[in-house]
C-alpha positions in Angstrom: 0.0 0.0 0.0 2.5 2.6 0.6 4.3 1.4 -1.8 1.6 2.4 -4.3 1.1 6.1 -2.5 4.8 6.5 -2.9 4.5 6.0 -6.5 1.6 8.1 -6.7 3.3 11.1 -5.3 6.4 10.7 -7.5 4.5 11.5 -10.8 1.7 14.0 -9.4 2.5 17.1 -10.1 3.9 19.8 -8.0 2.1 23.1 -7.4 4.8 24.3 -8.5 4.7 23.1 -12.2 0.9 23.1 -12.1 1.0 26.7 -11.7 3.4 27.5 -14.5 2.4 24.7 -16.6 5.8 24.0 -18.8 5.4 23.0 -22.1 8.0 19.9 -22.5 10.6 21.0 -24.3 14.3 19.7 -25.3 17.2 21.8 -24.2 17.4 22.1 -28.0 13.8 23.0 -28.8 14.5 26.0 -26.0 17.0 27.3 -27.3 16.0 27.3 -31.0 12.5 29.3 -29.2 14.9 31.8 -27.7 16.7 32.5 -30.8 13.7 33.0 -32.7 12.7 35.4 -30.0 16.1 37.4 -30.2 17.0 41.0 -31.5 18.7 40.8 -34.9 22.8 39.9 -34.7 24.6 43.6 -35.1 27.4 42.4 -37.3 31.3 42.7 -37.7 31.3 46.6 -38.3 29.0 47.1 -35.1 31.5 45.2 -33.1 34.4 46.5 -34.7 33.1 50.4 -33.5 31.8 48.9 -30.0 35.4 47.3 -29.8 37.0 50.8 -30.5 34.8 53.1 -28.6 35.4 50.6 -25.4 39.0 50.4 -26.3 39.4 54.1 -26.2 37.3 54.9 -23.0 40.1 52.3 -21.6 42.7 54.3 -22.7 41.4 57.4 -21.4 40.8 55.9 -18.4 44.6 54.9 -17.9 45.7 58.5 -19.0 43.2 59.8 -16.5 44.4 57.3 -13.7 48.0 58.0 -14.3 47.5 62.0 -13.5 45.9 60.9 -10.1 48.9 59.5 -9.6 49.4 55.4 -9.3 51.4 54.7 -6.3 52.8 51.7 -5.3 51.7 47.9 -4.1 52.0 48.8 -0.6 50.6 52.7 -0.6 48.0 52.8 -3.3 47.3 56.6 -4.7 43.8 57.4 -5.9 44.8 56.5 -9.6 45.4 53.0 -9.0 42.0 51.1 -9.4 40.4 53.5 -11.8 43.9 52.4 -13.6 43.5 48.9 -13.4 39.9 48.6 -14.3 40.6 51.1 -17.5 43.4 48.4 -18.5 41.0 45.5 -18.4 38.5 47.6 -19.9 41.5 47.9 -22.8 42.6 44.7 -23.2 39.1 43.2 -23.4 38.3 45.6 -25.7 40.9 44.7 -28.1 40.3 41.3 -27.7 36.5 41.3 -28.7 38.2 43.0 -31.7 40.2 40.3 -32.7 37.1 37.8 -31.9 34.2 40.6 -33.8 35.9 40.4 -36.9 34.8 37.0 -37.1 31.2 38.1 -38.2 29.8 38.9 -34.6 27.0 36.4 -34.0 26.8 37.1 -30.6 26.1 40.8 -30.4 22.6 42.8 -31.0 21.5 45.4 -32.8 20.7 48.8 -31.2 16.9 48.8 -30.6 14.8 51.5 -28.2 16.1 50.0 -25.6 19.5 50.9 -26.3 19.3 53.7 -24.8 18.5 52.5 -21.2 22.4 51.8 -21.1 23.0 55.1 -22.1 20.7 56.9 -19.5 22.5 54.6 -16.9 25.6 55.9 -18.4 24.8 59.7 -18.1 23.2 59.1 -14.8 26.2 57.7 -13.6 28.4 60.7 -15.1 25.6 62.5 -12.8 26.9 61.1 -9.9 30.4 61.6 -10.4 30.0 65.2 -11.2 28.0 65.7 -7.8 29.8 63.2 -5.3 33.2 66.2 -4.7 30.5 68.4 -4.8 28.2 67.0 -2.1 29.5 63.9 -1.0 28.6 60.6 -2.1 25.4 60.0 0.1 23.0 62.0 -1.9 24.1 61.5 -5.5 24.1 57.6 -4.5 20.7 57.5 -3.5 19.5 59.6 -6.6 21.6 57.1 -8.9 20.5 53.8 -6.8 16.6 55.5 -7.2 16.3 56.3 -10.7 18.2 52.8 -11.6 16.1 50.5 -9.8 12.9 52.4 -10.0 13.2 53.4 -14.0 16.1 50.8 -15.6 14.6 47.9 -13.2 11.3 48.7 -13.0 11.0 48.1 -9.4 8.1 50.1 -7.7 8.4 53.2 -5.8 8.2 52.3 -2.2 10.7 49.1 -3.2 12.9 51.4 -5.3 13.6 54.0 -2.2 13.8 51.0 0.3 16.5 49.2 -1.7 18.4 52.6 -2.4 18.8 53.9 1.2 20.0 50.3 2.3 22.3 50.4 -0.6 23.7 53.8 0.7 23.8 53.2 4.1 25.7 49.7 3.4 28.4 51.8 1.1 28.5 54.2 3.8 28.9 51.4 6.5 31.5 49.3 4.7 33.6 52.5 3.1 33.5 55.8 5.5 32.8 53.6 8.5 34.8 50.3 7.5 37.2 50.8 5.3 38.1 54.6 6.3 38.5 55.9 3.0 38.6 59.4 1.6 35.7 59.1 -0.5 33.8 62.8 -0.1 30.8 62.7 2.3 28.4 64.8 4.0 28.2 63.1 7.4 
Protein backbone atom coordinates (compact mmCIF):
# COMPACT_ATOMS: atom_id res chain seq x y z
CA UNK A 1 0.00 0.00 0.00
CA UNK A 2 2.51 2.60 0.64
CA UNK A 3 4.32 1.43 -1.83
CA UNK A 4 1.65 2.43 -4.28
CA UNK A 5 1.15 6.10 -2.48
CA UNK A 6 4.82 6.53 -2.94
CA UNK A 7 4.49 6.04 -6.49
CA UNK A 8 1.62 8.13 -6.74
CA UNK A 9 3.26 11.10 -5.27
CA UNK A 10 6.41 10.72 -7.54
CA UNK A 11 4.46 11.54 -10.80
CA UNK A 12 1.69 13.98 -9.39
CA UNK A 13 2.54 17.05 -10.07
CA UNK A 14 3.93 19.85 -7.97
CA UNK A 15 2.12 23.10 -7.38
CA UNK A 16 4.79 24.34 -8.45
CA UNK A 17 4.67 23.08 -12.19
CA UNK A 18 0.93 23.08 -12.13
CA UNK A 19 1.05 26.67 -11.74
CA UNK A 20 3.41 27.51 -14.52
CA UNK A 21 2.40 24.73 -16.61
CA UNK A 22 5.84 23.97 -18.77
CA UNK A 23 5.40 22.96 -22.10
CA UNK A 24 8.02 19.86 -22.50
CA UNK A 25 10.64 21.02 -24.28
CA UNK A 26 14.30 19.66 -25.28
CA UNK A 27 17.16 21.75 -24.16
CA UNK A 28 17.43 22.08 -28.05
CA UNK A 29 13.78 23.03 -28.84
CA UNK A 30 14.45 26.01 -26.01
CA UNK A 31 17.02 27.29 -27.30
CA UNK A 32 15.96 27.33 -31.03
CA UNK A 33 12.54 29.26 -29.16
CA UNK A 34 14.89 31.85 -27.70
CA UNK A 35 16.71 32.52 -30.79
CA UNK A 36 13.75 32.99 -32.74
CA UNK A 37 12.74 35.39 -30.03
CA UNK A 38 16.09 37.42 -30.16
CA UNK A 39 17.04 41.02 -31.50
CA UNK A 40 18.67 40.75 -34.90
CA UNK A 41 22.78 39.88 -34.67
CA UNK A 42 24.59 43.62 -35.13
CA UNK A 43 27.36 42.42 -37.28
CA UNK A 44 31.27 42.67 -37.72
CA UNK A 45 31.28 46.63 -38.32
CA UNK A 46 29.01 47.13 -35.11
CA UNK A 47 31.47 45.16 -33.14
CA UNK A 48 34.45 46.47 -34.65
CA UNK A 49 33.10 50.40 -33.53
CA UNK A 50 31.82 48.92 -29.97
CA UNK A 51 35.37 47.28 -29.80
CA UNK A 52 37.04 50.77 -30.50
CA UNK A 53 34.84 53.12 -28.60
CA UNK A 54 35.36 50.63 -25.36
CA UNK A 55 39.00 50.38 -26.28
CA UNK A 56 39.39 54.14 -26.18
CA UNK A 57 37.28 54.95 -22.95
CA UNK A 58 40.07 52.33 -21.56
CA UNK A 59 42.70 54.34 -22.72
CA UNK A 60 41.38 57.43 -21.42
CA UNK A 61 40.82 55.86 -18.44
CA UNK A 62 44.63 54.88 -17.92
CA UNK A 63 45.71 58.52 -18.96
CA UNK A 64 43.19 59.76 -16.53
CA UNK A 65 44.43 57.29 -13.70
CA UNK A 66 48.05 57.98 -14.26
CA UNK A 67 47.51 61.99 -13.47
CA UNK A 68 45.87 60.85 -10.09
CA UNK A 69 48.87 59.54 -9.60
CA UNK A 70 49.40 55.37 -9.30
CA UNK A 71 51.39 54.71 -6.28
CA UNK A 72 52.77 51.72 -5.31
CA UNK A 73 51.70 47.87 -4.07
CA UNK A 74 52.03 48.83 -0.59
CA UNK A 75 50.58 52.66 -0.56
CA UNK A 76 47.97 52.78 -3.34
CA UNK A 77 47.26 56.60 -4.70
CA UNK A 78 43.78 57.37 -5.93
CA UNK A 79 44.81 56.54 -9.62
CA UNK A 80 45.37 52.99 -8.97
CA UNK A 81 41.99 51.05 -9.45
CA UNK A 82 40.38 53.55 -11.75
CA UNK A 83 43.93 52.42 -13.57
CA UNK A 84 43.49 48.86 -13.42
CA UNK A 85 39.89 48.57 -14.32
CA UNK A 86 40.59 51.07 -17.47
CA UNK A 87 43.45 48.37 -18.48
CA UNK A 88 40.99 45.47 -18.41
CA UNK A 89 38.47 47.63 -19.93
CA UNK A 90 41.45 47.95 -22.79
CA UNK A 91 42.62 44.72 -23.25
CA UNK A 92 39.12 43.17 -23.39
CA UNK A 93 38.30 45.57 -25.75
CA UNK A 94 40.88 44.65 -28.09
CA UNK A 95 40.34 41.29 -27.66
CA UNK A 96 36.45 41.34 -28.70
CA UNK A 97 38.15 43.03 -31.70
CA UNK A 98 40.15 40.29 -32.71
CA UNK A 99 37.08 37.75 -31.94
CA UNK A 100 34.23 40.56 -33.79
CA UNK A 101 35.93 40.39 -36.93
CA UNK A 102 34.83 36.96 -37.12
CA UNK A 103 31.16 38.10 -38.19
CA UNK A 104 29.84 38.90 -34.65
CA UNK A 105 26.99 36.37 -34.00
CA UNK A 106 26.79 37.09 -30.55
CA UNK A 107 26.12 40.83 -30.43
CA UNK A 108 22.62 42.85 -31.03
CA UNK A 109 21.52 45.37 -32.76
CA UNK A 110 20.74 48.84 -31.23
CA UNK A 111 16.91 48.79 -30.58
CA UNK A 112 14.84 51.52 -28.22
CA UNK A 113 16.12 50.03 -25.64
CA UNK A 114 19.54 50.93 -26.25
CA UNK A 115 19.29 53.69 -24.79
CA UNK A 116 18.51 52.47 -21.24
CA UNK A 117 22.41 51.81 -21.11
CA UNK A 118 23.02 55.15 -22.13
CA UNK A 119 20.75 56.91 -19.50
CA UNK A 120 22.51 54.60 -16.93
CA UNK A 121 25.64 55.85 -18.42
CA UNK A 122 24.84 59.69 -18.09
CA UNK A 123 23.17 59.08 -14.75
CA UNK A 124 26.20 57.74 -13.58
CA UNK A 125 28.40 60.69 -15.10
CA UNK A 126 25.57 62.47 -12.75
CA UNK A 127 26.87 61.07 -9.86
CA UNK A 128 30.40 61.62 -10.39
CA UNK A 129 30.01 65.23 -11.16
CA UNK A 130 28.02 65.68 -7.84
CA UNK A 131 29.76 63.21 -5.28
CA UNK A 132 33.15 66.22 -4.70
CA UNK A 133 30.49 68.40 -4.77
CA UNK A 134 28.19 67.02 -2.13
CA UNK A 135 29.53 63.89 -0.96
CA UNK A 136 28.57 60.57 -2.11
CA UNK A 137 25.35 60.04 0.13
CA UNK A 138 23.00 61.95 -1.90
CA UNK A 139 24.10 61.46 -5.54
CA UNK A 140 24.09 57.60 -4.52
CA UNK A 141 20.72 57.45 -3.52
CA UNK A 142 19.48 59.60 -6.63
CA UNK A 143 21.56 57.14 -8.94
CA UNK A 144 20.51 53.79 -6.79
CA UNK A 145 16.64 55.46 -7.20
CA UNK A 146 16.30 56.30 -10.69
CA UNK A 147 18.20 52.82 -11.65
CA UNK A 148 16.07 50.46 -9.76
CA UNK A 149 12.90 52.42 -10.03
CA UNK A 150 13.16 53.36 -13.96
CA UNK A 151 16.08 50.75 -15.58
CA UNK A 152 14.56 47.90 -13.16
CA UNK A 153 11.33 48.73 -13.01
CA UNK A 154 10.98 48.10 -9.38
CA UNK A 155 8.06 50.09 -7.70
CA UNK A 156 8.39 53.20 -5.78
CA UNK A 157 8.17 52.31 -2.20
CA UNK A 158 10.73 49.12 -3.25
CA UNK A 159 12.89 51.42 -5.31
CA UNK A 160 13.58 54.04 -2.20
CA UNK A 161 13.81 51.04 0.26
CA UNK A 162 16.55 49.25 -1.66
CA UNK A 163 18.41 52.63 -2.38
CA UNK A 164 18.84 53.88 1.21
CA UNK A 165 20.04 50.35 2.33
CA UNK A 166 22.27 50.37 -0.56
CA UNK A 167 23.75 53.81 0.65
CA UNK A 168 23.83 53.16 4.13
CA UNK A 169 25.65 49.65 3.39
CA UNK A 170 28.38 51.79 1.08
CA UNK A 171 28.52 54.15 3.76
CA UNK A 172 28.92 51.37 6.54
CA UNK A 173 31.49 49.34 4.72
CA UNK A 174 33.65 52.52 3.13
CA UNK A 175 33.54 55.77 5.53
CA UNK A 176 32.75 53.58 8.55
CA UNK A 177 34.75 50.34 7.45
CA UNK A 178 37.18 50.80 5.33
CA UNK A 179 38.13 54.62 6.35
CA UNK A 180 38.48 55.86 2.97
CA UNK A 181 38.63 59.40 1.57
CA UNK A 182 35.66 59.07 -0.48
CA UNK A 183 33.83 62.82 -0.11
CA UNK A 184 30.81 62.69 2.26
CA UNK A 185 28.44 64.77 3.97
CA UNK A 186 28.16 63.07 7.41
Amino acid sequence: MNRKRDDQAHTAPTDFESAIDLPDLTPEELAAEWAADAAPPSGAIANLAASLVAAGVGVAGMLIALGLGLGTPGQPRPGTWPFIISLIIAVLALAQLVIGRRGGVDGEKFSPLSRMAGFGFVTLLGMVWLMPVIGFEIPALLLCFIWMKFLGGETWRAATLYSVLVVVAFYAIFILGLGTSIPHLL
